[in-house]
C-alpha positions in Angstrom: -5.9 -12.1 -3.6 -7.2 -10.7 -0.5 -6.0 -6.8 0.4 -5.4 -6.6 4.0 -5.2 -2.8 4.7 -2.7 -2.1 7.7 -2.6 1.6 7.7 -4.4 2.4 10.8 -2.2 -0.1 13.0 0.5 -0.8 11.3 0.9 2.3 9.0 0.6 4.7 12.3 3.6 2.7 14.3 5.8 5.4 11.7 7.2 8.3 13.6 5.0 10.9 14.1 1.8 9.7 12.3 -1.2 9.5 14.3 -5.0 9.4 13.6 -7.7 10.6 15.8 -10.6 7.5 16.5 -12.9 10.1 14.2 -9.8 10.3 11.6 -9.6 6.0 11.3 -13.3 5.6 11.1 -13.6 8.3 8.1 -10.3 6.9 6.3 -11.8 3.2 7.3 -15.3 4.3 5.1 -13.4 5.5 2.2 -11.3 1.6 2.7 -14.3 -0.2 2.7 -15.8 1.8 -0.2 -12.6 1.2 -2.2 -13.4 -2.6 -1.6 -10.0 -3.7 0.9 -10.8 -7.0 2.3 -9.7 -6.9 5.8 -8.9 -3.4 7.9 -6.3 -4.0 10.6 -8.7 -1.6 12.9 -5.9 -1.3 15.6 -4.1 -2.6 18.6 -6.8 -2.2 21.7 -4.6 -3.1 24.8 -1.8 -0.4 23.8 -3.7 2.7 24.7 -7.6 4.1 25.4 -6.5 6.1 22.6 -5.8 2.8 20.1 -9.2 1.2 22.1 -11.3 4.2 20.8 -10.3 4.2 17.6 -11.2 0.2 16.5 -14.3 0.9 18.9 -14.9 3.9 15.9 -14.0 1.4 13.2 -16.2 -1.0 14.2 -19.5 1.4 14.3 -18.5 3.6 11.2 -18.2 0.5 8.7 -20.7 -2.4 7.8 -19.4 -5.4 5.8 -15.6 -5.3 6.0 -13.7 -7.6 7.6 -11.7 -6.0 10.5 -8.6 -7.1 12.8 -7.3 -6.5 15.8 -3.8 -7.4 16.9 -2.7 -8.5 20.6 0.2 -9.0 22.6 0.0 -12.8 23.3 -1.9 -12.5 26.1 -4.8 -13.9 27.0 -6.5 -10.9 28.6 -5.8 -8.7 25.4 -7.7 -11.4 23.2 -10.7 -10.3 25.9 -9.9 -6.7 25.1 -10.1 -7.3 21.6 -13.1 -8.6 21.7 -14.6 -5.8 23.7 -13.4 -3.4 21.2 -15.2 -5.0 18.3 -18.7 -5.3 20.2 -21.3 -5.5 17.1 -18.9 -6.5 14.7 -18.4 -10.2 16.1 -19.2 -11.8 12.9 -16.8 -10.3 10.5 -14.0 -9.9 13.1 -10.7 -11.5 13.9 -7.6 -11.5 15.9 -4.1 -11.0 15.2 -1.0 -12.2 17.1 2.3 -13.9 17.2 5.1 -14.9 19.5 7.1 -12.3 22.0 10.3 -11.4 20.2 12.0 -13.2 23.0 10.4 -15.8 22.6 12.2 -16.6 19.8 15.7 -16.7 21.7 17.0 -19.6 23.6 19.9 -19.4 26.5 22.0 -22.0 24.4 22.1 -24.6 21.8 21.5 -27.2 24.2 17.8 -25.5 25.6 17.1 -24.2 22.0 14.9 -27.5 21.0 12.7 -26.6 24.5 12.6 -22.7 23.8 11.3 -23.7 20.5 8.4 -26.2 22.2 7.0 -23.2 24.8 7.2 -21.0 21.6 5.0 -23.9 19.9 2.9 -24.4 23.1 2.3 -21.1 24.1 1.4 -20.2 20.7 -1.3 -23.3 20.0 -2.5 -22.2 23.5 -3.4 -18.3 22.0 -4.6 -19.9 19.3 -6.9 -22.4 20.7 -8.3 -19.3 23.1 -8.9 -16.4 20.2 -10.9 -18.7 18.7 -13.2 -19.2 21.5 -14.1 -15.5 20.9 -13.4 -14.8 17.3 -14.8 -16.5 13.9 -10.7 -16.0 12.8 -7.2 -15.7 14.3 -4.4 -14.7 12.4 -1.1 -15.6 13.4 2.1 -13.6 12.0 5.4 -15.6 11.4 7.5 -12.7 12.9 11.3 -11.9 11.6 10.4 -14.7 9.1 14.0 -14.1 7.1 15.8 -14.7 10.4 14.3 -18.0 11.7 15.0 -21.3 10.7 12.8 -22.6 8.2 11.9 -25.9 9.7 10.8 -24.5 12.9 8.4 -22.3 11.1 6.5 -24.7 9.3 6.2 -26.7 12.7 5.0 -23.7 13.9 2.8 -23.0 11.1 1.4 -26.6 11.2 1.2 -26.6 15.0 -1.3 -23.2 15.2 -3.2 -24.1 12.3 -4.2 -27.3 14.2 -4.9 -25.6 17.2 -7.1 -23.0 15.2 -5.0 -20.4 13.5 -7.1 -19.6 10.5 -4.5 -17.0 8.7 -0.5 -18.0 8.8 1.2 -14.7 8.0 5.2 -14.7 6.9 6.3 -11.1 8.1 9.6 -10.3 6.6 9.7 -8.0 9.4 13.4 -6.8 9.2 13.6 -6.6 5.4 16.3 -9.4 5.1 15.1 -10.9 2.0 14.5 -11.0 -1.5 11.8 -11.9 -4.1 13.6 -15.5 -5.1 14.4 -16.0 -1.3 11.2 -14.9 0.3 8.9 -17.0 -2.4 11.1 -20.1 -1.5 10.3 -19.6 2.0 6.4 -18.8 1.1 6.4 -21.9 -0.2 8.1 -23.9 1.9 5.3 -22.4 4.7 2.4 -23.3 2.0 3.4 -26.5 2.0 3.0 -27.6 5.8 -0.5 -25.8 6.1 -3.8 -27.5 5.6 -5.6 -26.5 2.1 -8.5 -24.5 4.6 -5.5 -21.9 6.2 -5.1 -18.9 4.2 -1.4 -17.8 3.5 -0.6 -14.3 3.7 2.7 -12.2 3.3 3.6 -8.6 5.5 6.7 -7.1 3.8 8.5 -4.1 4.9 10.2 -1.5 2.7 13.4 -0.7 4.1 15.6 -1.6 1.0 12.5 -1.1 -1.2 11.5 -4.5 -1.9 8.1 -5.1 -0.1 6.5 -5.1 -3.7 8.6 -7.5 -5.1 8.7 -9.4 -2.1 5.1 -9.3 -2.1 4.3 -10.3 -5.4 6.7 -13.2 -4.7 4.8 -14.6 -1.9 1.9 -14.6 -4.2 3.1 -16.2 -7.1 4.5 -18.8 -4.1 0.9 -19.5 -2.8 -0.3 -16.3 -0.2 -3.1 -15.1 -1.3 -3.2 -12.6 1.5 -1.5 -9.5 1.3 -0.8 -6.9 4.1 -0.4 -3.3 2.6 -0.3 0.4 3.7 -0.8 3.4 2.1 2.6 5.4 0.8 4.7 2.6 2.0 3.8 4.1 5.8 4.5 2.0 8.7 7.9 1.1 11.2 10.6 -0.5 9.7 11.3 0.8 6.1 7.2 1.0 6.2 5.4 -1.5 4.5 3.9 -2.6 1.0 2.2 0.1 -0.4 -1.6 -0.2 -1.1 -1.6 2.1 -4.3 1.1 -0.4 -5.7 -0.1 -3.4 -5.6 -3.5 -2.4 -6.9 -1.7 -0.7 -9.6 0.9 -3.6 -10.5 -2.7 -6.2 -10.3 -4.3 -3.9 -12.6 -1.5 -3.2 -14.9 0.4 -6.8 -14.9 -1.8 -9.3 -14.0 -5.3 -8.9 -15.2 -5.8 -12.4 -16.6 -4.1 -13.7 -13.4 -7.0 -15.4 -10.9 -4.4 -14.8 -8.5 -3.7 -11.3 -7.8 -7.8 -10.9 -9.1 -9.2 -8.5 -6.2 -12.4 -6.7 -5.1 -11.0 -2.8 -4.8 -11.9 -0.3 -7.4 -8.6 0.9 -8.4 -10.0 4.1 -9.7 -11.0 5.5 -6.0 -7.2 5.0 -5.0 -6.5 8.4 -5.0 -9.1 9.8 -3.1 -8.4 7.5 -0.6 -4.5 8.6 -0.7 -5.7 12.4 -0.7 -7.6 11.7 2.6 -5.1 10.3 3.9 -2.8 13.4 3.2 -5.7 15.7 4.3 -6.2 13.7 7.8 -2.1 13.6 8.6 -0.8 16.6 6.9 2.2 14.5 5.6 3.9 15.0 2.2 5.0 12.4 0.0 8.4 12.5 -2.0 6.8 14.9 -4.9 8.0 11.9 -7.4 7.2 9.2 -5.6 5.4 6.5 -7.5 1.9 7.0 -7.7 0.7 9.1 -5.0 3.8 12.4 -5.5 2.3 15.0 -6.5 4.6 15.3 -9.5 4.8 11.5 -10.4 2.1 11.7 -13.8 3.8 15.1 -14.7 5.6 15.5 -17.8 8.1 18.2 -18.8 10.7 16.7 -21.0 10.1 17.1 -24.9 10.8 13.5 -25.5 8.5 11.9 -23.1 5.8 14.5 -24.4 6.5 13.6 -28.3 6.2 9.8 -27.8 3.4 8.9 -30.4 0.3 7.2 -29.6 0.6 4.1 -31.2 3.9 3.5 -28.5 2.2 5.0 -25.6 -1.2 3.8 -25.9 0.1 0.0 -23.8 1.5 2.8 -21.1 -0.1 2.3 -17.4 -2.9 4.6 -17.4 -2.8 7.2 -14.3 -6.9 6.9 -14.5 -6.7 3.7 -13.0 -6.3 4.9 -9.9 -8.2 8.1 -10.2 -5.1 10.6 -11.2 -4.4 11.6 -14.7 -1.2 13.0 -16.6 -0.2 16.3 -16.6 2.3 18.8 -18.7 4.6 21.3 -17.3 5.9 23.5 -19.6 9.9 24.3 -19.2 13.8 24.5 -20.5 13.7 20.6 -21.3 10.1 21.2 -23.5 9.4 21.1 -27.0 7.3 22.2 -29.3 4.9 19.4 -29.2 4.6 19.4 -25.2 4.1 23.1 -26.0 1.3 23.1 -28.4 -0.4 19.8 -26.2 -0.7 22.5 -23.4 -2.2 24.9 -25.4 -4.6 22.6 -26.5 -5.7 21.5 -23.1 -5.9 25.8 -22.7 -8.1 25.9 -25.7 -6.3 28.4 -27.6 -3.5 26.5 -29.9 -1.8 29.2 -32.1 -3.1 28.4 -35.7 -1.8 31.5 -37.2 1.4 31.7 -35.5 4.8 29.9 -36.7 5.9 27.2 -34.4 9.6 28.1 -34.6 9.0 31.6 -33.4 6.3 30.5 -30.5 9.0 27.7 -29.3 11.7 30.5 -29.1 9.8 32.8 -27.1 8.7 29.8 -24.5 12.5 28.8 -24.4 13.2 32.3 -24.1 11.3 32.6 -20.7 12.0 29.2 -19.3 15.6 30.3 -19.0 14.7 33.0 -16.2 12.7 30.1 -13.7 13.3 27.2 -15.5 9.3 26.4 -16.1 6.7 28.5 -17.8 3.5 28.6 -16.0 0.3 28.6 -18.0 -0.5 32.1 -17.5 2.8 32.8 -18.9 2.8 30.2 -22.0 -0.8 31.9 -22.1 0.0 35.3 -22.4 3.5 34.2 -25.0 0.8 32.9 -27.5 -1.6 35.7 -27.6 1.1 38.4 -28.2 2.3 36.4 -30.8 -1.2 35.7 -32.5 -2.0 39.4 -32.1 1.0 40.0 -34.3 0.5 37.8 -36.6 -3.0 39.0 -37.5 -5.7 37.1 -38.9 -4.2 36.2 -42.2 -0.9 34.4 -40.6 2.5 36.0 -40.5 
């Protein structure tokens, strides 16, 4: 499975998110390093701005793969290639039919709307690869065309040079049985050389599924983002789909990939530190609460039940344990532990009373407070024990 990484295109079409050129060739290092496959370096022809930052791409990284997406125009393929200067060799370009394109005036001109669709699209096709070693073409609003006009579609660019089919469930209108049926259905009318790949948006929260459908339906390319960021719902989050490979599907050749799961989180943090935005404090993975227990039964679940339990380690967090009301005496005496001064002398009753006893005023007990609870109570139970 190949990891496209989308943030710096796709993932900044979100409402306000924006990188500086020096921002996406930093956050594009710590990419490579983490071992992504492709970086979608940017969209040159939409702004000097967007031109800068795949120029920075291009000059801060060495062996990754990067893309470039177009309008489908001919002089943006040129721009595109100027943007990547250096970089010719592990470059390619990304583009698709106009959204309007995709309309017809009525039923009786739709069969000649779909032709210039076909035409104009073999045409881009047949030109990006007079420039680039691969052109990837995106299946657009995939879940709202008609499935036999894809795959003529799919067959048609591939002939004329399309190296990468993409289905984009663009509007989030499917869902993991549908959108594997129509993976497949695409897989089929592409020769063996094409590579497949899926680009699912989040809106009802199904790009992972979705995702992990196309795979198991023959992509073996997926587009991701970091946090789910990106337009539309945002997109298939990076973090996820390492984790779910790492976690699920080890001894599957499919979803098998080249990232080193463990320097996920430094590649999240610098993505928080370059942006300034917040994730959902729970949200999976990447909130900052998401590995942090408080609840006495999730902190008393013995080892022999937890130890087949997805480790936060593998992608470079660990869990945590916040001391409060819904506590108990084992999460309590954990977290002393990982203070270094568990109570020996003291009984557990009385200590678990006292903690409960401050966690009604806030609700949580910060360590210096749990701290301070256990050394009173050791200092009055002496050496001997109480």
């Amino acid at each position: 499975m190949e990891i496209f990484e989308t943030t710096l295109r796709d993932g900044e079409q979100q409402a306000f998110l924006h990188f500086s050129a020096k921002q996406k060739g930093e956050l594009a290092v710590l990419l490579e390093q983490l071992g992504v496959d492709v970086i979608d370096a940017g969209f040159p022809a939409a702004s000097d701005v967007d031109m800068n930052g795949v120029i920075e791409i291009a000059n801060e990284t060495d062996t990754v793969k990067l893309s470039v997406l177009t309008r489908p125009i001919k002089k943006d393929i040129r721009r595109a290639f100027q943007a990547l200067k250096g970089a010719e060799h592990r470059s390619r370009i990304a583009t698709s039919a106009r959204p309007f394109d995709l309309l017809s005036i009525s039923e009786s001109s739709e069969g000649r709307a779909r032709q210039k669709t076909i035409e104009r699209s073999c045409d881009l096709m047949t030109e990006a690869r007079t420039y680039f070693p691969e052109a990837q073409y995106y299946l657009i609003c995939a879940g709202n065309r008609d499935i036999s006009f894809l795959m003529d579609l799919s067959a048609s660019t591939a002939h004329a040079g399309a190296t990468h089919i993409v289905v984009a469930d663009t509007l989030s209108t499917t869902e993991p049985r549908g959108f594997g049926e129509l993976v497949s259905r695409i897989k089929s009318a592409l020769p063996p050389e094409v590579t497949l790949g899926v680009h699912c948006h989040n809106l009802l929260g199904l790009s992972l599924a979705n995702s992990i459908a196309g795979v198991r339906a023959g992509a073996s390319q997926v587009e991701v983002t970091i946090g789910n960021t990106g337009d539309g719902g945002g997109n298939t989050a990076l973090e996820q789909m390492l984790a779910y490979a790492a976690y699920f599907e080890q001894n599957d050749p499919r979803f098998a990939n080249g990232c080193d799961t463990e320097k996920t989180a430094e590649v999240v943090q610098a993505f928080k530190d370059y942006t300034g935005m917040q994730f959902s404090p729970n949200k999976p993975l990447v909130g900052d609460i998401s590995f942090l227990v408080e609840t006495g039964i999730h902190q008393a679940i013995p080892p022999k039940i937890m130890h087949n339990v997805f480790a936060p380690e593998t992608i470079g967090r660990s869990t945590e344990i916040a001391i409060g009301r819904h506590s108990g005496i084992v999460g309590i005496l954990d977290q002393l532990d990982r203070m270094n001064m568990r109570p020996g002398n003291v009984d557990q009753r009385r200590l678990y009373q006292h903690v409960m006893r401050a966690a009604q005023k806030n609700g949580s007990v910060p360590n210096h407070e749990l701290g301070r609870i256990a050394k009173s109570l050791m200092l009055q139970a002496g050496p001997e024990g109480p």
